[in-house]
PASEBA-1860 file (N, C-alpha, C; in nm, 3 decimals):
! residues 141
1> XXXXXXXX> -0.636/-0.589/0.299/-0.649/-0.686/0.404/-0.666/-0.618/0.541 ~ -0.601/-0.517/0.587/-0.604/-0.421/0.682/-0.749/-0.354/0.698 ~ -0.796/-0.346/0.601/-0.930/-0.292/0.627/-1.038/-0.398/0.621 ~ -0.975/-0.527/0.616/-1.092/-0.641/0.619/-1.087/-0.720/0.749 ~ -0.983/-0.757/0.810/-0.963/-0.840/0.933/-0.836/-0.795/0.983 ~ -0.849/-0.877/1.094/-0.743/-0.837/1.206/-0.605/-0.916/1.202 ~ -0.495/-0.828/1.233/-0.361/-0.844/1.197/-0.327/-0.926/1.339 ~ -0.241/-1.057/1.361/-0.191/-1.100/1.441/-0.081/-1.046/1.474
9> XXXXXXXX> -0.008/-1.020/1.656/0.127/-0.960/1.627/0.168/-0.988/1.784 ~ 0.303/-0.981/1.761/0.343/-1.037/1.947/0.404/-0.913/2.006 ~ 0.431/-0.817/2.097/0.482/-0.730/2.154/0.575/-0.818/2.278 ~ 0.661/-0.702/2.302/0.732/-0.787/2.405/0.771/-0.692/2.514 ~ 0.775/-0.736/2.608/0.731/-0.650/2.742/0.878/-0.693/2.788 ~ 0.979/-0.638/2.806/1.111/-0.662/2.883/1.079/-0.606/2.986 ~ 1.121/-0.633/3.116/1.106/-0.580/3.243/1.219/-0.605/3.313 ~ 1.294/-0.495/3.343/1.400/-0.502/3.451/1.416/-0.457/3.593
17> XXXXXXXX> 1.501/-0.531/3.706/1.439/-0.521/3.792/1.310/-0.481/3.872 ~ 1.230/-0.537/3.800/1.055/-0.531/3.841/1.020/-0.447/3.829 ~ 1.058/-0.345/3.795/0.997/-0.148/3.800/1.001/-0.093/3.716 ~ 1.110/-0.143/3.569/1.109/-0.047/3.426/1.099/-0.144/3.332 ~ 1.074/-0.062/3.212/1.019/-0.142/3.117/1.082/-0.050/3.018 ~ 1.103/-0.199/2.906/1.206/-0.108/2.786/1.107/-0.099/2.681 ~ 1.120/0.063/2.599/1.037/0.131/2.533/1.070/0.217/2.430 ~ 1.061/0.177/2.358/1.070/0.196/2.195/0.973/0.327/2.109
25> XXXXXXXX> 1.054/0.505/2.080/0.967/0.601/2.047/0.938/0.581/1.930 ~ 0.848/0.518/1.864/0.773/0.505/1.689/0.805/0.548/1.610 ~ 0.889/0.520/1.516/0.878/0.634/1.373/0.736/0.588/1.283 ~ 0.701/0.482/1.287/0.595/0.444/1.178/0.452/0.406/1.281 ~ 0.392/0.418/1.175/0.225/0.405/1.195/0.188/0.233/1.204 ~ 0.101/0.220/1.324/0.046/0.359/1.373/0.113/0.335/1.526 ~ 0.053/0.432/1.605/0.141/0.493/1.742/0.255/0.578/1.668 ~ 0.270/0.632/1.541/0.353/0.735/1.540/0.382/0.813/1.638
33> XXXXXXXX> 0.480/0.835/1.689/0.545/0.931/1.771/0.500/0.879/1.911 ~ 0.471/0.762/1.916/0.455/0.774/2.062/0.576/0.651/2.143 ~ 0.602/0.598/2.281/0.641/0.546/2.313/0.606/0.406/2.335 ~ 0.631/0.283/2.266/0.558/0.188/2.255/0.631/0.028/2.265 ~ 0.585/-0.039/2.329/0.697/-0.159/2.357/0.745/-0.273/2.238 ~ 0.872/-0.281/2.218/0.865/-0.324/2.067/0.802/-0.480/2.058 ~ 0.748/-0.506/1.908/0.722/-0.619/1.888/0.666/-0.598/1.693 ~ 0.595/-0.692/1.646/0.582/-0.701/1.488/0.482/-0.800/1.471
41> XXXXXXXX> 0.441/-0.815/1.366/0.362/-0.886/1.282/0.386/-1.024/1.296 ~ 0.294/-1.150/1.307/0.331/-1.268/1.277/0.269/-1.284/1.092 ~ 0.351/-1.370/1.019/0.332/-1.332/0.897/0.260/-1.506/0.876 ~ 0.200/-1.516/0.745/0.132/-1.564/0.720/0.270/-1.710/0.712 ~ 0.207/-1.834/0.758/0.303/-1.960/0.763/0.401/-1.977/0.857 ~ 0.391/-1.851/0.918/0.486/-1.847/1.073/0.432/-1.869/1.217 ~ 0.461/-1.986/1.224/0.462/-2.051/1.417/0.465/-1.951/1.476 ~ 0.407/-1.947/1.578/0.446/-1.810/1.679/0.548/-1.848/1.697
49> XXXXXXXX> 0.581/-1.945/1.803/0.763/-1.960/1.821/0.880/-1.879/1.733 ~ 0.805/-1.918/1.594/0.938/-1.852/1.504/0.922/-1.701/1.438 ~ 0.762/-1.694/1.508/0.756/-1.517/1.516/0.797/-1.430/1.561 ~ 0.817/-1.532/1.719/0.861/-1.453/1.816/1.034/-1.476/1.833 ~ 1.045/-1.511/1.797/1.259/-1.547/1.770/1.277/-1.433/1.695 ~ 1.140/-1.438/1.537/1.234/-1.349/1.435/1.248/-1.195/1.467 ~ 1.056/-1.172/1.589/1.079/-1.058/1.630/1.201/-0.957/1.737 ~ 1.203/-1.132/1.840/1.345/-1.086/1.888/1.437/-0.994/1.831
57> XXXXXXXX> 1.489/-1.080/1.778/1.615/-1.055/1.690/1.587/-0.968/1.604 ~ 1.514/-0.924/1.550/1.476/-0.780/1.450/1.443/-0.680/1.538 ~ 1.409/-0.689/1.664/1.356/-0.577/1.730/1.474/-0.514/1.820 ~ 1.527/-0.610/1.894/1.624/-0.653/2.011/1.751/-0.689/1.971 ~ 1.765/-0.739/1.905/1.894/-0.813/1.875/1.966/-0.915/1.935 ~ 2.039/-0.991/1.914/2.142/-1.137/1.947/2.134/-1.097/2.069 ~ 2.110/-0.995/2.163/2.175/-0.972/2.275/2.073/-1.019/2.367 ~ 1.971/-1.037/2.333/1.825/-1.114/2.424/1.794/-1.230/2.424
65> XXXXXXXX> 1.798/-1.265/2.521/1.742/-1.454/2.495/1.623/-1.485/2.438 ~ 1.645/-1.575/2.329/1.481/-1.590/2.294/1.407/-1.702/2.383 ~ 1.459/-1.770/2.477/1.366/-1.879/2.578/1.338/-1.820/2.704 ~ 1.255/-1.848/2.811/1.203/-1.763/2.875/1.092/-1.664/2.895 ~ 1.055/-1.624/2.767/0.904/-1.539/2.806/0.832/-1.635/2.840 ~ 0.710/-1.519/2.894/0.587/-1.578/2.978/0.448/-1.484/2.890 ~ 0.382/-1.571/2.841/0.248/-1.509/2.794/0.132/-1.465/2.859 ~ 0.129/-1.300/2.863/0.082/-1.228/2.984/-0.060/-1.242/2.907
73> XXXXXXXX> -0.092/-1.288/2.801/-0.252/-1.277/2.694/-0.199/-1.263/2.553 ~ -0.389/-1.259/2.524/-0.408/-1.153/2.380/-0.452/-1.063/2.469 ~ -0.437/-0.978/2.334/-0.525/-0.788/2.364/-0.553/-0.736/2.235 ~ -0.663/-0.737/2.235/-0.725/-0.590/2.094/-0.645/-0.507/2.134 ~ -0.628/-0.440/2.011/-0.542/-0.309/1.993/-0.591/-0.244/1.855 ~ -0.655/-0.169/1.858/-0.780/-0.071/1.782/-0.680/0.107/1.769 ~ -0.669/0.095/1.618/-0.625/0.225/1.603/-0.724/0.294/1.480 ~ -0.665/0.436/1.478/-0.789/0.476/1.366/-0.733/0.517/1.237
81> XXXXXXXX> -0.619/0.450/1.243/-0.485/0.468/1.086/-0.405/0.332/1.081 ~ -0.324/0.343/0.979/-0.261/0.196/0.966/-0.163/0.217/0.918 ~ -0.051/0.140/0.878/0.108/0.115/0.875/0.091/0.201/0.755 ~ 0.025/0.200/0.638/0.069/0.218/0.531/0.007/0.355/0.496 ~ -0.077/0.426/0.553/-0.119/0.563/0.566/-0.211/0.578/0.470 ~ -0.306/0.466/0.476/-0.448/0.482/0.334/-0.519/0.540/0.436 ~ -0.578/0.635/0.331/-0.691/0.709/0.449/-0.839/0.633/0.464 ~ -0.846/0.663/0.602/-1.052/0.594/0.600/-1.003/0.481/0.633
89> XXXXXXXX> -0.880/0.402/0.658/-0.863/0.269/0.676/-0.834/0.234/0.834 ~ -0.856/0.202/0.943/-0.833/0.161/1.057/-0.752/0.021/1.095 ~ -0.671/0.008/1.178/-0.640/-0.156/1.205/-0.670/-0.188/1.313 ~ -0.697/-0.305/1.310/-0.708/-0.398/1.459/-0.607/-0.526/1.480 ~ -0.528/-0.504/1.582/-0.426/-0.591/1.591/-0.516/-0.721/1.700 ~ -0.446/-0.831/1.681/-0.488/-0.919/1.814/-0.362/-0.957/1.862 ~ -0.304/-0.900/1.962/-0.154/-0.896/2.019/-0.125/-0.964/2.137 ~ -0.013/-1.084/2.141/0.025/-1.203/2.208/0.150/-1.115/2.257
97> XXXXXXXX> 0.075/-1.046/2.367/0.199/-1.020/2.492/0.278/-1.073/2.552 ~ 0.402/-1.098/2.541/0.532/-1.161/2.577/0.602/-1.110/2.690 ~ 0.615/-1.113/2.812/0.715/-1.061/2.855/0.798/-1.161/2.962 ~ 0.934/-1.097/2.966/1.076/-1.114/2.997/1.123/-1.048/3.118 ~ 1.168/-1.086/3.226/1.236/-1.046/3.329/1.340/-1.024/3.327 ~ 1.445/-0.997/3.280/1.590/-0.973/3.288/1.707/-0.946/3.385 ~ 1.824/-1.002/3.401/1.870/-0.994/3.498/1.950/-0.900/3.478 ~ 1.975/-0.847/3.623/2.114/-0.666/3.638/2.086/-0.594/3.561
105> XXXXXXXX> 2.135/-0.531/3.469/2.137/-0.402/3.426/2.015/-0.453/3.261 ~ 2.037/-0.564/3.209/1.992/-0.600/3.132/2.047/-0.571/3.005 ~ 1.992/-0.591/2.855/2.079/-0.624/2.769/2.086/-0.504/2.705 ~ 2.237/-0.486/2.647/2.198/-0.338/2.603/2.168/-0.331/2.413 ~ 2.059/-0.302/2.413/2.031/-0.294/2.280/1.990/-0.171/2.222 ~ 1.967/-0.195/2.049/1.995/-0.060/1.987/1.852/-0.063/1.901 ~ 1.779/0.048/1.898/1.686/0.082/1.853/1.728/0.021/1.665 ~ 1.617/-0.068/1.605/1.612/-0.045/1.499/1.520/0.076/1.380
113> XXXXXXXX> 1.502/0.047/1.258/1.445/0.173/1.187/1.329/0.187/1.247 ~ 1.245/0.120/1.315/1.118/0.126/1.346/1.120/0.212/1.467 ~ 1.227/0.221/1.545/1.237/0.312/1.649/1.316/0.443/1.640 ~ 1.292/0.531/1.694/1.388/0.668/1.706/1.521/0.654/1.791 ~ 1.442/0.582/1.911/1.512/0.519/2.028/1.450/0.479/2.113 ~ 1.537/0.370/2.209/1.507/0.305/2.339/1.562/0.338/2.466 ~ 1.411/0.305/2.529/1.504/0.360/2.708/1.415/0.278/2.760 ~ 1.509/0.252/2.908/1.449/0.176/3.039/1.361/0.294/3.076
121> XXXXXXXX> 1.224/0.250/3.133/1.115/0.364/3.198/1.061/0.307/3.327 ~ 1.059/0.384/3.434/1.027/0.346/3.512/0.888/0.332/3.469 ~ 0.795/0.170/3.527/0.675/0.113/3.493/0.578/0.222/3.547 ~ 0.589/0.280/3.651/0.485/0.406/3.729/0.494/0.470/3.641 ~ 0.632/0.539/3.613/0.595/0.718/3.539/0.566/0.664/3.390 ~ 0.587/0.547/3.347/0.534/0.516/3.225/0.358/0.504/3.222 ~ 0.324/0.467/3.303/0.179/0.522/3.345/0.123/0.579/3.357 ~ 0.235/0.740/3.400/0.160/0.854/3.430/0.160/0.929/3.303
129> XXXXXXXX> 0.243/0.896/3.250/0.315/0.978/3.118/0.211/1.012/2.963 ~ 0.157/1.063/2.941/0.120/1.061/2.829/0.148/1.055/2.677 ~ 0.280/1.046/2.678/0.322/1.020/2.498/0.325/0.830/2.535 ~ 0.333/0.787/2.651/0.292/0.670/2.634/0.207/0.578/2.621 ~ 0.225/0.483/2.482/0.011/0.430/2.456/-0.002/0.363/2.518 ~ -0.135/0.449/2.537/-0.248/0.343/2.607/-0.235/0.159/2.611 ~ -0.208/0.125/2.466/-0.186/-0.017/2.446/-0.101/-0.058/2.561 ~ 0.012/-0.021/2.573/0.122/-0.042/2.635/0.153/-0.010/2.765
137> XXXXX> 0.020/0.073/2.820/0.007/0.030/2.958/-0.107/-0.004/2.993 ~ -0.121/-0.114/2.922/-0.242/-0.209/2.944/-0.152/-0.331/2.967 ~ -0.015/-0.342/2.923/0.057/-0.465/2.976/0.136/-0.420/3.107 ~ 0.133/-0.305/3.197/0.157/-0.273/3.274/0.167/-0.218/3.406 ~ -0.040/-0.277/3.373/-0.112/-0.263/3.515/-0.123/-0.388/3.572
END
């Protein structure tokens, strides 16, 4: 299916006090190893609404509100490998950018398996930075 059409998926852009953005280092494909804002798959029979709750809470945890985002778009997101590491196979995501303003220090959450770890980044040097994807500062210009 990955090599036939395009995968739907929501990312979520937390932003605290207007200048950092929380960022998630990859263990899995694709963006392996790079720094990338968390979010997942909407699966086949799932509302966005209840895509985006389940991604919450699988990505983020109880500790984030799920009411409140603001839908910054879609965005292609074109890689030249895929989750499951078949070779010759490419994906194309069509990704419903979410993001969240948060108040004070914001919520403190814990990287799941999909991440190595999470940190607040300042939105500039996450720009300047290069282990950070491209995708992901395309929600941050």
């Amino acid at each position: 299916m990955v090599d036939a059409m395009p995968l739907v998926s929501i990312d979520l852009i937390l932003v605290r006090h207007g200048r950092e953005v929380l960022l998630g280092l990859r263990n899995n494909r694709p963006a392996l190893g790079c720094w990338f804002v968390p979010g997942g798959r909407i699966l086949k029979g799932e509302a966005i609404e209840a895509a985006r709750a389940r991604i919450i809470r699988r990505e983020l945890g109880d500790v984030v509100p799920l009411d409140g985002w603001s839908l910054l778009g879609a965005y292609d997101h074109m890689y030249t490998d895929n989750f499951a590491g078949a070779p010759d196979v490419t994906t194309h995501y069509v990704v419903l950018g979410y993001r969240l303003e948060v108040i004070g220090d914001g919520p403190a959450v814990q990287a799941d398996d999909q991440h190595e770890s999470l940190q607040w980044v300042d939105i500039a040097q996450a720009l300047r930075r290069s282990d950070v994807h491209d995708n992901t500062k395309a929600y941050l210009r």
